[in-house]
N, C-alpha and C positions, 0 to 999 in steps of 0.2 A: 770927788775923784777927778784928775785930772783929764785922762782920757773921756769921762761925761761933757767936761768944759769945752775941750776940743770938738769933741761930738756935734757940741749943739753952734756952736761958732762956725762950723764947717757945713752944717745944713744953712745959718745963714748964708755964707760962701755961693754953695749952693742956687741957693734961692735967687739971688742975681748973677748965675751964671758965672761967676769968678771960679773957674774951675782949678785955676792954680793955686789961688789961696788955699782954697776946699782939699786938693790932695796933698797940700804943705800941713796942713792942720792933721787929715786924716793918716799921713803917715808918720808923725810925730805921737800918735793919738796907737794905733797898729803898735808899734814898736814899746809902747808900754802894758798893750793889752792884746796881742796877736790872737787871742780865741774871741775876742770877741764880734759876733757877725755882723751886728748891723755896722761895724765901722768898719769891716771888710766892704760890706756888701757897698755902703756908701764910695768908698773907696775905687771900688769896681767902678760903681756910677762915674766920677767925676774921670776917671782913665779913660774910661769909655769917651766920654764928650770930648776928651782933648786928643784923641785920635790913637790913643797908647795901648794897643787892643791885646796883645799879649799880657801885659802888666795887669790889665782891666778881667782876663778872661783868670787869670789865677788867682786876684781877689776877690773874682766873683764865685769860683771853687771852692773857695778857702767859708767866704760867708757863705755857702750852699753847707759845706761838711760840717760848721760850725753853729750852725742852728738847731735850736735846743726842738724843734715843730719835729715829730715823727710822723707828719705827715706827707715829707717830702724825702725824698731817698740820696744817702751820700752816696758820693764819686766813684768808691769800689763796689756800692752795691747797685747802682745803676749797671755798670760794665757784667754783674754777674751774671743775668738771665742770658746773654749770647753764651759767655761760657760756658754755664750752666746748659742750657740746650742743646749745646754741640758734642759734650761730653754725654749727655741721654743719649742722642741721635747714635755716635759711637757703640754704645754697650746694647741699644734698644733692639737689635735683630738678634743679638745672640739671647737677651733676656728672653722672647717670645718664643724663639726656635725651642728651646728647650725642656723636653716636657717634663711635668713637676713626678716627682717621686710620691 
């Protein structure tokens, strides 16, 4: 697959610090495979070192949403527990106030 070829081209990139090669590869590499994370997340990397912090902070989102690991939590359900709590907080005094039948 092509986006693999770029993959591993772009970690060389990487590996000496050519960070423009590395997000020339990784975004030709993205645009054939946009779910895939680790070339988000690689992508992020190389944004990041070249000072492109907004560009870098949505690819690094996109490889956060995009990883297959359940052990780490996507973008809307990070944001849920504030919501989530604030909405309890809301309905919690009238829940207790009112005595059960």
């Amino acid at each position: 697959q092509r986006s693999a070829k770029r993959l591993t081209q772009a970690k060389q990139a990487i590996s000496k610090e050519n960070w423009k090669a590395a997000v020339d590869l990784l975004q030709e590499a993205v645009i054939q495979d946009p779910r895939h994370a680790e070339l988000q997340y690689r992508l992020g990397q190389a944004l990041l070192a070249m000072g492109h912090f907004e560009e870098a902070e949505t690819a690094l989102r996109m490889a956060r949403d995009e990883d297959v690991s359940p052990l780490r939590a996507l973008t809307p359900m990070r944001q849920s527990p504030s919501r989530f709590s604030s909405s309890l907080i809301s309905v919690w005094p009238a829940a207790i106030s009112k005595p059960s039948s």
